[in-house]
C-alpha positions, -999 to +999 in steps of 0.1 A: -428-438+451-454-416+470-460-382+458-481-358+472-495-325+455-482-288+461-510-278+481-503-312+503-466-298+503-476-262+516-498-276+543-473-298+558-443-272+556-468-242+564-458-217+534-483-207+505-488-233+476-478-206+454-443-208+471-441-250+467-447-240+430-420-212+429-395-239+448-406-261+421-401-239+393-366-235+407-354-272+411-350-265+444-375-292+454-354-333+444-377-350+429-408-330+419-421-332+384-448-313+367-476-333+354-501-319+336-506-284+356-500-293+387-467-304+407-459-339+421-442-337+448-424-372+464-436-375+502-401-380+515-388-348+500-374-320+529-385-286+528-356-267+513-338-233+531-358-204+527-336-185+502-346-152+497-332-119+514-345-087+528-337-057+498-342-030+522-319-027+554-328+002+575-296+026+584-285+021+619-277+054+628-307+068+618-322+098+646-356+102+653-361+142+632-396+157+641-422+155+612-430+193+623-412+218+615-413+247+643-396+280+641-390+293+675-399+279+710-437+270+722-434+298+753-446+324+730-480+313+727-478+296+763-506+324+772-533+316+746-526+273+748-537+282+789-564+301+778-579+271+762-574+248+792-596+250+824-567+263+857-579+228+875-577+194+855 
């Protein structure tokens, strides 16, 4: 049988090497043996599901809230914000 190595593995299924290992580690991988310190993987072997899950799942009915509090409407200090600004733009 033809076995290739875990970096082999990770280039042809494009994840990290240290995820083949993990995969590995988990006997989620037929047919891959540890050998020494490295993993032997057998070249017909498939790629297994992706397995893990997102922890954190945002609310959906979270608003937009400003991240500035302001007491009272902008129009009071409308006069000295124009003051700063040329009349023509």
């Amino acid at each position: 049988m033809d076995f290739m190595t875990a970096k082999e593995a990770a280039q042809k299924w494009n994840i990290t090497q240290r995820r083949v290992a993990v995969l590995c580690s988990e006997n989620r991988i037929d047919g891959a043996e540890f050998i020494g310190k490295m993993w032997l993987i057998p070249k017909s072997a498939r790629q297994p599901q992706d397995g893990r899950v997102t922890r954190f799942e945002p609310p959906t009915d979270m608003s937009v809230k400003p991240f500035l509090k302001w007491a009272g409407g902008k129009s009071q200090i409308l006069k000295s914000i124009r003051s700063k600004y040329p009349d023509e733009l």
